[in-house]
N, CA, C and O of each residue as an XYZ file, in Angstrom:
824
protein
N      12.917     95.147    -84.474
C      11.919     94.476    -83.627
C      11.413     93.220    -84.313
O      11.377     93.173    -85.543
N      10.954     92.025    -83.429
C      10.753     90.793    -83.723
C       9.076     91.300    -84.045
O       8.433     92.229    -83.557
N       8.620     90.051    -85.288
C       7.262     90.641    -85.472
C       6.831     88.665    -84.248
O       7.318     87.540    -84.137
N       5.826     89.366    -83.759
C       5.439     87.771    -82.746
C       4.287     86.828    -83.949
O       3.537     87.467    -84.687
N       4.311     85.732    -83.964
C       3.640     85.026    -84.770
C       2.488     84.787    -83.645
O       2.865     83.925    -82.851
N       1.103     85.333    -83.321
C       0.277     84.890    -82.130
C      -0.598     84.090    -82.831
O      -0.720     84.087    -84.056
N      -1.365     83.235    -81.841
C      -2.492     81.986    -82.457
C      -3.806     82.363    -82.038
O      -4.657     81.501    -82.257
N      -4.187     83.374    -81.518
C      -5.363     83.488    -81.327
C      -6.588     83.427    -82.221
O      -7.658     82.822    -82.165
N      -6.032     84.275    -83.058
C      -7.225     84.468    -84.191
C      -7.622     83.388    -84.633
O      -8.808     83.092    -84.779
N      -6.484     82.549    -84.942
C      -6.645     81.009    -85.711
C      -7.518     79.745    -84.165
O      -8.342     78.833    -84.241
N      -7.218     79.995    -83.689
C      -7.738     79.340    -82.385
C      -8.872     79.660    -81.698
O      -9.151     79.073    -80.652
N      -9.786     80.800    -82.307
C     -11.033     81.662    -81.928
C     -12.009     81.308    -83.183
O     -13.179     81.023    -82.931
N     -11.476     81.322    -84.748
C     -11.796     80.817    -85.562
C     -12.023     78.964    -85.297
O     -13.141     78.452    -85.360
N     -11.087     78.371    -85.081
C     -11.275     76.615    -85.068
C     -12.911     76.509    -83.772
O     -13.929     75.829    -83.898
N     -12.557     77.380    -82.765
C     -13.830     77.007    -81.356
C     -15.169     77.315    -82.328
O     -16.168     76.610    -82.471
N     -14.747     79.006    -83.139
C     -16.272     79.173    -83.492
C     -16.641     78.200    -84.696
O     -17.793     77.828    -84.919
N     -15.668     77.876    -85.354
C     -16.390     76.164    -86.061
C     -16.785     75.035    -85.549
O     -17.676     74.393    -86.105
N     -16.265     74.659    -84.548
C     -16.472     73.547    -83.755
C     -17.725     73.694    -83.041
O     -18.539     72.775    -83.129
N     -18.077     75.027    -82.138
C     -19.589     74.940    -81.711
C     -20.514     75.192    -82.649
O     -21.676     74.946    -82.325
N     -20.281     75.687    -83.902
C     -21.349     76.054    -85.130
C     -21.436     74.242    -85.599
O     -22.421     73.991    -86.294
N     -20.632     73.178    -85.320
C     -20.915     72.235    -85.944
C     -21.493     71.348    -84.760
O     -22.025     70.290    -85.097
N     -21.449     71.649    -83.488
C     -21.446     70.745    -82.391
C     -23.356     71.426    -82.268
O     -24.307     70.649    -82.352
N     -23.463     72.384    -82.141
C     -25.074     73.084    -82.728
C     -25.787     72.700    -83.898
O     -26.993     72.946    -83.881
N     -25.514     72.383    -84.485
C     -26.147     71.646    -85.914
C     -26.396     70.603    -85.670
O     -27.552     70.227    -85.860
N     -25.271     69.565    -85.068
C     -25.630     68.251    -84.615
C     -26.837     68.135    -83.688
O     -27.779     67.343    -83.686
N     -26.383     69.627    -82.548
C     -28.154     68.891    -81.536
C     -29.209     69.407    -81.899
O     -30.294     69.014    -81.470
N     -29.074     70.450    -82.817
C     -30.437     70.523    -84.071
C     -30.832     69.755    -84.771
O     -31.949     70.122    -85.136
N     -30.554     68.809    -85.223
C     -30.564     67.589    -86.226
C     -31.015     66.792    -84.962
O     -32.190     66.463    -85.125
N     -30.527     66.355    -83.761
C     -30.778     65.432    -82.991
C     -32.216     66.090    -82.749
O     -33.216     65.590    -83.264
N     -32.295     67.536    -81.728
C     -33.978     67.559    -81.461
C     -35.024     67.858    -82.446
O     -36.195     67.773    -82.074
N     -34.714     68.249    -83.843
C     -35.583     67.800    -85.090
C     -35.619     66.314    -85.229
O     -36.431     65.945    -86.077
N     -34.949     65.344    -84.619
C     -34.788     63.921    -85.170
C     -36.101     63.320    -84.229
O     -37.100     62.727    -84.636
N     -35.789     63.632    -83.054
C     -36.617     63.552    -81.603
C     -37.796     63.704    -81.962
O     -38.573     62.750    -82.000
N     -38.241     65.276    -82.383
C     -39.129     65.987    -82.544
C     -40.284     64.817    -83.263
O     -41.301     64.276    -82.829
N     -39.610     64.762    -84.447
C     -39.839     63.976    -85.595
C     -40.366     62.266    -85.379
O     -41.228     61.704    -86.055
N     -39.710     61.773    -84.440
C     -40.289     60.449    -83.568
C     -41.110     60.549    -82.807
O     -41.974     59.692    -82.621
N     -40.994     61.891    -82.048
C     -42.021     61.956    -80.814
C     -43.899     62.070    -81.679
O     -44.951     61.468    -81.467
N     -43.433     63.283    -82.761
C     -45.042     63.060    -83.223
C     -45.871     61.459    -84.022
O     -47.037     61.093    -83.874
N     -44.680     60.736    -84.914
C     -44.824     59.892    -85.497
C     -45.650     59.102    -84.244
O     -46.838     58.852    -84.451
N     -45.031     58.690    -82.910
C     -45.586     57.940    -82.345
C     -46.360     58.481    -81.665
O     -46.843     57.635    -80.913
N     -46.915     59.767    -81.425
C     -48.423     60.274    -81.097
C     -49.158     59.792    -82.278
O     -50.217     59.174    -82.164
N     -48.699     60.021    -83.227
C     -49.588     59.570    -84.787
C     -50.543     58.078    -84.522
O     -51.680     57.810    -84.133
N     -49.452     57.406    -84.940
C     -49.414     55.886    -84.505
C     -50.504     55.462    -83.003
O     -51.484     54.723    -83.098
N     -50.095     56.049    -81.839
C     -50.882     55.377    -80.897
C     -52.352     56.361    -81.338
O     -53.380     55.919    -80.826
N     -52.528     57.576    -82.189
C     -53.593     57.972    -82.119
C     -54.618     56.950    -83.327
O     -55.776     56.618    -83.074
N     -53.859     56.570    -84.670
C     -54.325     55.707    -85.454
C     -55.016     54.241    -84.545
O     -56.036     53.730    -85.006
N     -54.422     53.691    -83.354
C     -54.363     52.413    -82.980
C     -55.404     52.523    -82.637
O     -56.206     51.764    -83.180
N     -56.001     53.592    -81.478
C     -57.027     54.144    -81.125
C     -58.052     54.444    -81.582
O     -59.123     54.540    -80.982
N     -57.796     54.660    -82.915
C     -58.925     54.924    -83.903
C     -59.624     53.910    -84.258
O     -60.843     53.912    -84.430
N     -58.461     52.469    -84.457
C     -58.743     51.060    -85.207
C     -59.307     50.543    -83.920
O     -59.948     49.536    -84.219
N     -59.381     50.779    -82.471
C     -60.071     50.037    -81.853
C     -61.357     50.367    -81.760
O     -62.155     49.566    -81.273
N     -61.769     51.655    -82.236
C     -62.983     52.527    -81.673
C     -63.728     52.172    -83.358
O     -64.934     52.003    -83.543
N     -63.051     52.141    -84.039
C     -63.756     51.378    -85.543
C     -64.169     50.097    -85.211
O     -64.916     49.526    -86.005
N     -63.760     49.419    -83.985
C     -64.063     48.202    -84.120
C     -65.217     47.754    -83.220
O     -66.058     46.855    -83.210
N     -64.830     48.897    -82.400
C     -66.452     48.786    -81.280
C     -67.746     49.444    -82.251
O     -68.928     49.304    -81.937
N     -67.330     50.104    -83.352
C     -68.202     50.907    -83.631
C     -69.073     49.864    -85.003
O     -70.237     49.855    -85.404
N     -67.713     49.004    -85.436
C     -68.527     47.581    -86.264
C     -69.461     46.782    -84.884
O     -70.605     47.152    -84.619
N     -68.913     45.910    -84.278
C     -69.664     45.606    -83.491
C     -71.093     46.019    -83.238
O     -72.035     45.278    -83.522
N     -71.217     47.038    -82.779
C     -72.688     47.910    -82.122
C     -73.379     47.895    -83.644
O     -74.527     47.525    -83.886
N     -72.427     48.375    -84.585
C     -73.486     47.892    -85.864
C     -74.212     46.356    -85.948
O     -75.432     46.197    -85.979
N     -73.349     45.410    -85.975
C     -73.955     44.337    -85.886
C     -75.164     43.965    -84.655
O     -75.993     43.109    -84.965
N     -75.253     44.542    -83.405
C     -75.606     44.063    -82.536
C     -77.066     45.264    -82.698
O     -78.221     44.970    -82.390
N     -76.819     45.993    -82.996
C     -77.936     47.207    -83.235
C     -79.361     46.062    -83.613
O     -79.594     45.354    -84.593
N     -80.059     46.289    -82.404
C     -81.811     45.615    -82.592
C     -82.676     46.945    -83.492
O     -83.340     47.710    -82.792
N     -82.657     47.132    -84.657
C     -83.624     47.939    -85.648
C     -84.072     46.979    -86.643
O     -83.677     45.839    -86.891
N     -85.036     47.735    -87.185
C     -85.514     46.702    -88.207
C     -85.058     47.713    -89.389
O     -85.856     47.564    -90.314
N     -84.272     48.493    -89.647
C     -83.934     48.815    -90.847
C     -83.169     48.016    -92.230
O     -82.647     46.901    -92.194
N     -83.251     48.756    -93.207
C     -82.548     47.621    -94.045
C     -81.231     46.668    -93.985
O     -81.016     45.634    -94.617
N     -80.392     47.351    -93.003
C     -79.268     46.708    -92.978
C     -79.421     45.722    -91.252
O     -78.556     45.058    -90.681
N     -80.442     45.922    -90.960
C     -80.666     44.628    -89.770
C     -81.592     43.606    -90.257
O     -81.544     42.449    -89.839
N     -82.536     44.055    -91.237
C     -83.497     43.178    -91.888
C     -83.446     41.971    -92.962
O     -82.314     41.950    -93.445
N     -84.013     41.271    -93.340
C     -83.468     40.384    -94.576
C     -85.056     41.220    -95.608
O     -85.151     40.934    -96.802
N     -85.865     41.949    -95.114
C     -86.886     42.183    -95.635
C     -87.331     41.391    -96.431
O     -87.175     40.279    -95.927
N     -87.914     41.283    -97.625
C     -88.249     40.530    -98.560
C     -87.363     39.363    -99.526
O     -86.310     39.528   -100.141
N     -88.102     38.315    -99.415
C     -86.575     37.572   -100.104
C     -86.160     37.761   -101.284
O     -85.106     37.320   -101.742
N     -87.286     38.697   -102.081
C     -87.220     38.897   -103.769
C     -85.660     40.176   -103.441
O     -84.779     40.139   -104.301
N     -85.497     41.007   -102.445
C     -84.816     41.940   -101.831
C     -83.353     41.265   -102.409
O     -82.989     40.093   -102.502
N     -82.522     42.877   -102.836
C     -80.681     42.507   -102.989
C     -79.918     43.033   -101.946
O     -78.731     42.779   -101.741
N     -80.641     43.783   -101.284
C     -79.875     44.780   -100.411
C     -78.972     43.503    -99.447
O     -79.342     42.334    -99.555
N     -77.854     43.846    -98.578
C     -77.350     43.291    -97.625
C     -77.687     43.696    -96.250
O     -78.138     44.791    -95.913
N     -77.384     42.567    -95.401
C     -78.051     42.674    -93.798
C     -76.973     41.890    -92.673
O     -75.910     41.326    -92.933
N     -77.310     41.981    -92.008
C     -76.716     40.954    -90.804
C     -77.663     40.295    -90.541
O     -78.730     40.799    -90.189
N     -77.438     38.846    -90.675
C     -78.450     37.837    -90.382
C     -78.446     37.490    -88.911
O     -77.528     37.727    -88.126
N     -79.850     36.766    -88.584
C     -80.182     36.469    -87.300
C     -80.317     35.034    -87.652
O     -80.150     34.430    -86.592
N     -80.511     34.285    -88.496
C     -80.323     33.222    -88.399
C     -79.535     32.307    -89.652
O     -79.030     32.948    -90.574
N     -79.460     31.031    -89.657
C     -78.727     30.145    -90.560
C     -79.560     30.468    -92.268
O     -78.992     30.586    -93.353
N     -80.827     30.529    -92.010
C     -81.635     30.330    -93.156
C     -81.344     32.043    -93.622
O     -80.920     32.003    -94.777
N     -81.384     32.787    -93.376
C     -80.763     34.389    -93.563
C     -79.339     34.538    -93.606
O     -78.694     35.480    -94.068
N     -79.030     33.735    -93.194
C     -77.129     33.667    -93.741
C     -77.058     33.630    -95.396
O     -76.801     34.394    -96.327
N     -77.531     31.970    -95.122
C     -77.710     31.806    -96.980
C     -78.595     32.579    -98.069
O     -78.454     32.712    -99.284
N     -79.347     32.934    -97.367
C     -79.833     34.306    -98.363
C     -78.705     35.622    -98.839
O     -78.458     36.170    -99.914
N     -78.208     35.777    -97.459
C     -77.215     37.081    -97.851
C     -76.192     36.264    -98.502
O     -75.730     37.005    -99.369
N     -75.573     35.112    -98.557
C     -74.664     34.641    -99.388
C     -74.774     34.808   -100.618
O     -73.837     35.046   -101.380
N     -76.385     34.654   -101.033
C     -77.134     34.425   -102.423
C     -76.911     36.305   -102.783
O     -76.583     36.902   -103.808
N     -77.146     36.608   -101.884
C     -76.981     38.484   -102.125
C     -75.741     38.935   -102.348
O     -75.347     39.988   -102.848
N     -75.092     37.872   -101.853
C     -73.135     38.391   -102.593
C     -72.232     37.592   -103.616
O     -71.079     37.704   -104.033
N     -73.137     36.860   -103.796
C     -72.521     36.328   -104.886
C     -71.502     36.788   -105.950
O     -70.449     36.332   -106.395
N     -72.303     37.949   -106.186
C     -71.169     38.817   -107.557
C     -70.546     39.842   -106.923
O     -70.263     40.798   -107.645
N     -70.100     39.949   -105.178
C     -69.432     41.075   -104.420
C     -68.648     39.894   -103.880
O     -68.650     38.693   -104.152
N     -67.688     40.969   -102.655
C     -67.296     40.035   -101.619
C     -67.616     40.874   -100.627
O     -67.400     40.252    -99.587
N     -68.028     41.988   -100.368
C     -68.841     42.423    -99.786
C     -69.907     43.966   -100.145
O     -69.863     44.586   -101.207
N     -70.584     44.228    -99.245
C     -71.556     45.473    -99.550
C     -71.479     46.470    -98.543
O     -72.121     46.194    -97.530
N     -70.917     47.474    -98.538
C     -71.374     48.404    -96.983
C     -70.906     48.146    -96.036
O     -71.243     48.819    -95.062
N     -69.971     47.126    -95.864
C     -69.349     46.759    -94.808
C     -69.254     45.038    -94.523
O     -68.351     44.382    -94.003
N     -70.551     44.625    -95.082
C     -70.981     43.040    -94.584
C     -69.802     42.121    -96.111
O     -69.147     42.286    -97.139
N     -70.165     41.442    -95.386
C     -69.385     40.346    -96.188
C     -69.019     38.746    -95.860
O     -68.827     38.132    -94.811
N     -69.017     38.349    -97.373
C     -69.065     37.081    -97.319
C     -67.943     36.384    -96.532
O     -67.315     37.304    -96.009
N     -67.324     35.091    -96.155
C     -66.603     34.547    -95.858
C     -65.341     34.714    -96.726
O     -65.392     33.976    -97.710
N     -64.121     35.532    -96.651
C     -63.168     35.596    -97.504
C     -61.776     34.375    -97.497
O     -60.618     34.555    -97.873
N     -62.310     33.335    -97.018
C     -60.918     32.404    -96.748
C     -60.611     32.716    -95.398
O     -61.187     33.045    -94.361
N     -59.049     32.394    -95.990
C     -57.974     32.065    -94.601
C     -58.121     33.778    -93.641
O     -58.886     34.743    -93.645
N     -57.124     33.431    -93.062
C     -56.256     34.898    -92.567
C     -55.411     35.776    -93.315
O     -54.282     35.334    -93.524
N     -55.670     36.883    -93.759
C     -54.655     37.449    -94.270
C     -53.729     38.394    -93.305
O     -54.064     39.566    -93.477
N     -52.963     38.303    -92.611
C     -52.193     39.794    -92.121
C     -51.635     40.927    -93.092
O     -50.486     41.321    -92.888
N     -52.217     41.357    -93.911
C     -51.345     42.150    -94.845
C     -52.826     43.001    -95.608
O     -53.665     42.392    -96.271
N     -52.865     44.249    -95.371
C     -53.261     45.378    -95.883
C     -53.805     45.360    -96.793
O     -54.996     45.634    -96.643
N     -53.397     45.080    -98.115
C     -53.224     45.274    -99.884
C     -54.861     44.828   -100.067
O     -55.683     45.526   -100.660
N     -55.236     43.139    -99.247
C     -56.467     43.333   -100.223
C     -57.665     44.196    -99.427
O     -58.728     44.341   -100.029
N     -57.564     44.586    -98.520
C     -58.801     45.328    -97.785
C     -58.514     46.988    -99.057
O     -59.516     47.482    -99.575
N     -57.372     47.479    -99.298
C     -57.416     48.640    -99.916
C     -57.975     48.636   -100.971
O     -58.450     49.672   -101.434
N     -58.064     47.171   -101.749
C     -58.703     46.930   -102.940
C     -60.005     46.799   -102.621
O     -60.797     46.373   -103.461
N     -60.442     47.187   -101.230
C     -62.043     47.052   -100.878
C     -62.664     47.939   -100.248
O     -63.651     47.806    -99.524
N     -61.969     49.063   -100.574
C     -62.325     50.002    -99.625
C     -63.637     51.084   -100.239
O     -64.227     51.799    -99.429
N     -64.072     51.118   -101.972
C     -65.478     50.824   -101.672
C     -66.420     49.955   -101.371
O     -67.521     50.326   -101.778
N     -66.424     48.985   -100.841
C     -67.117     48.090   -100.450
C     -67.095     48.246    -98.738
O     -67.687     47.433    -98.026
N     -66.573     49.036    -98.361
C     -66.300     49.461    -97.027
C     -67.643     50.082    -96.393
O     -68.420     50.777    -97.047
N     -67.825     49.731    -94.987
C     -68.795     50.675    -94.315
C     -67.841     51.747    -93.552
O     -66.879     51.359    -92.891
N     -68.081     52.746    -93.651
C     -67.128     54.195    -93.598
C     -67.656     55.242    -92.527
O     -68.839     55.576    -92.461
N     -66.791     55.660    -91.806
C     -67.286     56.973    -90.711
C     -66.370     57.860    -90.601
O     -65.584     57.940    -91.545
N     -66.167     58.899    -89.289
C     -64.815     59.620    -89.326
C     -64.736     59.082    -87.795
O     -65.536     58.444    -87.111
N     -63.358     59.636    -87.524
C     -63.379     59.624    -85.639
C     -62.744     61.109    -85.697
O     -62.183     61.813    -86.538
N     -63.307     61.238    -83.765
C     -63.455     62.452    -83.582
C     -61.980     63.174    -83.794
O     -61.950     64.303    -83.304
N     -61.047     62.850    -84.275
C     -59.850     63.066    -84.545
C     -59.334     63.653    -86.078
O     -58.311     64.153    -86.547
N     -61.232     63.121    -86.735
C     -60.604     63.620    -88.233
C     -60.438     62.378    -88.891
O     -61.256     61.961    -89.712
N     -59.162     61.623    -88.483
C     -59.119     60.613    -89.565
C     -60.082     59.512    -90.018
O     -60.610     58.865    -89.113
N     -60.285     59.310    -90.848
C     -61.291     57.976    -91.524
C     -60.874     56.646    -91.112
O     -59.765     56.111    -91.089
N     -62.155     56.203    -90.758
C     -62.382     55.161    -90.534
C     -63.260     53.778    -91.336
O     -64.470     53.942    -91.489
N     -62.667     52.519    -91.803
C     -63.072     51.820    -92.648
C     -63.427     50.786    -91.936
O     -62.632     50.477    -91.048
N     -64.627     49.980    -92.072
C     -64.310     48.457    -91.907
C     -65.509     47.644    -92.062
O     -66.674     48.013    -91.917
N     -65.001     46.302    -92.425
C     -65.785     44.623    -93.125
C     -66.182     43.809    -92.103
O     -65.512     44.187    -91.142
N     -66.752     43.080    -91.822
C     -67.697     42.472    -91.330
C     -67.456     41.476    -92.183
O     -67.648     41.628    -93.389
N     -66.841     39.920    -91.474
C     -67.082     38.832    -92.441
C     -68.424     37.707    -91.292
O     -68.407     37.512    -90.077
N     -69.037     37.394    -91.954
C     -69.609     36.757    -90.832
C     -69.671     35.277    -91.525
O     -69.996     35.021    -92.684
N     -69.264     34.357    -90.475
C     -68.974     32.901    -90.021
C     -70.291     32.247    -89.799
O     -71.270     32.888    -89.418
N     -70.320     30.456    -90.134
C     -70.867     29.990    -89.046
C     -69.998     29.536    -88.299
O     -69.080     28.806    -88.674
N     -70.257     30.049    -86.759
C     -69.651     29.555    -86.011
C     -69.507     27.770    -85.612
O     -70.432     27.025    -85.287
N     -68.482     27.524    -85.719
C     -68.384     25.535    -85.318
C     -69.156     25.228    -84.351
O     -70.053     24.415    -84.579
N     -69.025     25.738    -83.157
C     -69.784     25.615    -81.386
C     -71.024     26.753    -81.669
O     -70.475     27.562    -80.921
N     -71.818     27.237    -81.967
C     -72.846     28.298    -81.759
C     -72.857     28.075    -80.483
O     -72.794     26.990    -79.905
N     -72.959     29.382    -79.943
C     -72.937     29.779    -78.229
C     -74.699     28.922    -77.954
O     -75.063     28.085    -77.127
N     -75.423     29.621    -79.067
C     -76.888     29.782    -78.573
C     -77.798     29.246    -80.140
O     -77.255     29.496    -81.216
N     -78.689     28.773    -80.128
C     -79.228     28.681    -82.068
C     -79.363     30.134    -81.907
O     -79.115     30.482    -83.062
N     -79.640     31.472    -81.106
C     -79.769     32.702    -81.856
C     -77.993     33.404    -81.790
O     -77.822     34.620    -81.702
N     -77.279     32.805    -81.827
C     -76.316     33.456    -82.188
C     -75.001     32.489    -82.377
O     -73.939     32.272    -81.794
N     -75.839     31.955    -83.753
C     -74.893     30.813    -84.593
C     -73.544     31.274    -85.586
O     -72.926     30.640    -86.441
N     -73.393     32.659    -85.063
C     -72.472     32.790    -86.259
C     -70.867     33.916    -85.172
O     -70.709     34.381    -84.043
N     -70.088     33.828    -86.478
C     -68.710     34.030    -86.195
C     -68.184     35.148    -86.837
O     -68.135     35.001    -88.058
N     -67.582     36.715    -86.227
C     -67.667     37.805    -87.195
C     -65.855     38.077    -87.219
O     -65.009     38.149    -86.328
N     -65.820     38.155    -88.397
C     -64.358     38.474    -88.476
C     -64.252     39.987    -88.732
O     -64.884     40.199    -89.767
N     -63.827     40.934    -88.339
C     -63.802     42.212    -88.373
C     -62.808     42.640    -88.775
O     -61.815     42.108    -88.277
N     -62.607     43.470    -89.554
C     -61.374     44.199    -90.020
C     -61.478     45.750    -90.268
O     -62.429     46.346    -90.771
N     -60.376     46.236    -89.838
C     -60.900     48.131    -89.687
C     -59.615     49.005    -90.576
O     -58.515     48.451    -90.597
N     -59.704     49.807    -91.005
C     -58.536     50.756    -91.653
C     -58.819     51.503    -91.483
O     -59.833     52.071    -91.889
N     -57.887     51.892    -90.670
C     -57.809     53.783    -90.231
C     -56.854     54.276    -91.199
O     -55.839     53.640    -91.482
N     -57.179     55.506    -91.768
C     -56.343     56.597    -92.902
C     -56.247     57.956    -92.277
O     -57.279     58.599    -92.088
N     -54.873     58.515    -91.888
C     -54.763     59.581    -90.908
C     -55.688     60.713    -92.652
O     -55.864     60.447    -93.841
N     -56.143     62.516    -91.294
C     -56.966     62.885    -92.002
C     -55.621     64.298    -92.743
O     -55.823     65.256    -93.490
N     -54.247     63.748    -92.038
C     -53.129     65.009    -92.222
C     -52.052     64.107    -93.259
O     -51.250     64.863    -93.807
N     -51.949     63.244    -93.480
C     -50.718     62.175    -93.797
C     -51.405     61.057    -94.572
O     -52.613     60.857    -94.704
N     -50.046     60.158    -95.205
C     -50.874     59.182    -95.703
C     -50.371     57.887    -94.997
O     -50.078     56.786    -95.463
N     -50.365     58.386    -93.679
C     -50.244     57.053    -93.035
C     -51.448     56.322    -92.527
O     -52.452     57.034    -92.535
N     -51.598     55.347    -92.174
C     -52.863     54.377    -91.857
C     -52.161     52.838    -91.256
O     -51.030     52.366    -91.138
N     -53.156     52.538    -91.057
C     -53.169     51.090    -89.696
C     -54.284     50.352    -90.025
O     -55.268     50.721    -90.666
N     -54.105     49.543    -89.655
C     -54.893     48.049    -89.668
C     -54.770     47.321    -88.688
O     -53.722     47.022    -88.116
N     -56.385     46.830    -88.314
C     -56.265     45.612    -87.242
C     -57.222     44.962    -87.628
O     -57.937     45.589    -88.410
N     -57.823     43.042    -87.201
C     -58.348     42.359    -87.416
C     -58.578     41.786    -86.455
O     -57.634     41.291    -85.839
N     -60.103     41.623    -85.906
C     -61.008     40.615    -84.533
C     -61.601     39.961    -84.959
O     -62.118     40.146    -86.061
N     -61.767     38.885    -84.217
C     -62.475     37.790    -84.312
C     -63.656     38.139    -83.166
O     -63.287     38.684    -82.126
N     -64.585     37.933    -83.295
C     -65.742     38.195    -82.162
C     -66.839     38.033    -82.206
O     -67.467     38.565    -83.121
N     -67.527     37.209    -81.206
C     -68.601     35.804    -80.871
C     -69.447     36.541    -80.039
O     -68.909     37.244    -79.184
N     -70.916     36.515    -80.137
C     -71.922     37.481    -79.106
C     -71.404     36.232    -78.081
O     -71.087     35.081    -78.383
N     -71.442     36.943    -76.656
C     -72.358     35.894    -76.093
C     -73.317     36.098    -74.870
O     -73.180     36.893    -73.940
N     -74.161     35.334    -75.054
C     -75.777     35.564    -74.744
C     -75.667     35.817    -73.343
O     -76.300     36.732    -72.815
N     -74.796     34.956    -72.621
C     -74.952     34.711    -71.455
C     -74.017     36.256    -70.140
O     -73.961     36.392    -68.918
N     -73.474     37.076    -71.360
C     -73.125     37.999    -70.591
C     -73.365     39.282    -71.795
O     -72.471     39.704    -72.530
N     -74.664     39.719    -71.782
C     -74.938     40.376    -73.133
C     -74.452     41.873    -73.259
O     -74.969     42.554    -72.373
N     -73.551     42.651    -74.153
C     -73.319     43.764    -73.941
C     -74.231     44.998    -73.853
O     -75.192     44.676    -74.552
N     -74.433     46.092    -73.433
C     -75.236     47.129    -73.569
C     -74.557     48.233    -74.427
O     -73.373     48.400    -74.133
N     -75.029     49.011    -75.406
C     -74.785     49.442    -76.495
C     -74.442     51.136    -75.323
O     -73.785     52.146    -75.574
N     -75.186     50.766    -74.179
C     -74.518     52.368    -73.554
C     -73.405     52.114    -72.994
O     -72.630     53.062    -72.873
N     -73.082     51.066    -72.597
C     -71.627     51.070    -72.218
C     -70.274     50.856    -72.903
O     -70.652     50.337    -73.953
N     -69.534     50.893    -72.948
C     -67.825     51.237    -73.609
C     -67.682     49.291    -74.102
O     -67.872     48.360    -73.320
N     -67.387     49.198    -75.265
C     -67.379     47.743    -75.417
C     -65.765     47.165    -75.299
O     -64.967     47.337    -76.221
N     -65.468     46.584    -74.261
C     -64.425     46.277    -73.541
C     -63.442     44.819    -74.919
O     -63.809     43.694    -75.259
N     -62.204     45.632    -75.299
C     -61.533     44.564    -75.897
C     -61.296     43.743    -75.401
O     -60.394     43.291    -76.106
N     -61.493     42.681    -74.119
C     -60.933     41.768    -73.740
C     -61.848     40.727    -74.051
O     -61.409     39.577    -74.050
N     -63.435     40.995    -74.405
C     -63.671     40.037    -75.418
C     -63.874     39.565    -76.528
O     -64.691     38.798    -77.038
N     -62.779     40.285    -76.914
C     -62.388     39.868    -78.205
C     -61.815     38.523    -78.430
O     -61.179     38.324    -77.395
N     -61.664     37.416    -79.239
C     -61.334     36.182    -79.658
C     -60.096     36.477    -79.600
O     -59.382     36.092    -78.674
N     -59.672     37.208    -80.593
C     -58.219     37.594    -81.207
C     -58.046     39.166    -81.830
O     -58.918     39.899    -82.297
N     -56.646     39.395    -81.665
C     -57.255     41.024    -81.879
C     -55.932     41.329    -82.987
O     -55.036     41.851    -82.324
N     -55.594     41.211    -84.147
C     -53.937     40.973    -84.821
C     -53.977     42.301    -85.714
O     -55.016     42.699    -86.241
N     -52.798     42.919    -85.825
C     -51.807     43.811    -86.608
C     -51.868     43.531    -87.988
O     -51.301     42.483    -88.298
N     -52.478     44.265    -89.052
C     -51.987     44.009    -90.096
C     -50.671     44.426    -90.676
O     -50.149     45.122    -89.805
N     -50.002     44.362    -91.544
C     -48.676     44.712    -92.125
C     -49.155     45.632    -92.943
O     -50.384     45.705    -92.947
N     -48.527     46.433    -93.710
C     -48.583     47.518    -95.219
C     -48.360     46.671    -96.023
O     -48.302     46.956    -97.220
């Protein structure tokens, strides 16, 4: 009797390698997915954070209290403030002299920077909160005189800058506004402060 040479076994073996490798691949693909899909929940949740840091500088500045950080109190005084006028500008200038900023406020730092590095080198000098998300929230206050003053009570020009630091990861974001009161359409601190009047609203880099 002929012995038969059959291919099955060898041909049942090659399929069950081929779907054990064709399964790995779309494991790798929906871990890959997986893996993008949260990054960019991450991301639009950070962006979100840096805008709500930025309404939340704002309302600081605009906050009518007479506490220390709305006051110039005494001129013998070191503490820092947001000034209401030109002659209280140059006082708080005189108050930062040996900073570049205090708590958040700050002097005029130059140009534009788009790039991260020196706000991290300032991040005690930061005014600091959380959002309801957990992650931390940072941000500076540069205040300007403005070229055009809208009004003589609101002669000046605030450059804002915010760093969000997730509260799970060490990822984080940056953004930078430019933003001018103006008198003639005045915001209310109970309502949602709308980015569209913002000057400029830019991306920092890492």
């Amino acid at each position: 009797m002929k012995t038969q040479q059959g291919l099955a076994l060898p041909m049942v073996t090659v399929i069950s390698c081929l779907c054990s490798v064709l399964l790995l691949s779309e494991w790798r693909s929906l871990t890959f997915a997986q893996a993008l899909g949260q990054s960019a929940a991450q991301r639009w949740q950070l962006k979100q954070d840096a805008l709500d840091a930025i309404r939340l500088a704002i309302d600081d500045i605009r906050l009518n209290t007479s506490d220390a950080r709305h006051s110039m109190s005494a001129a013998s005084d070191v503490q820092v403030f947001f000034p209401h006028s030109l002659s209280e500008w140059q006082s708080l200038q005189w108050r930062l002299q040996s900073d570049e900023c205090q708590a958040g406020i700050c002097r005029p730092l130059g140009y534009d920077n788009a790039t991260l590095s020196p706000w991290l080198a300032r991040l005690a000098q930061a005014q600091t909160s959380t959002a309801i998300s957990g992650n931390r929230l940072n941000y500076w206050v540069e205040i300007f005189q403005a070229a055009v003053p809208n009004t003589p009570q609101a002669p000046f020009l605030y450059r804002i800058t915010v760093l969000v630091q997730s509260a799970t990861s060490s990822a984080q974001l940056g953004l930078q506004a430019v933003w001018q009161p103006n008198p003639n359409k005045p915001d209310s601190l109970a309502t949602p402060l709308s980015t569209t009047g913002l000057q400029r609203l830019l991306s920092l880099s890492p």
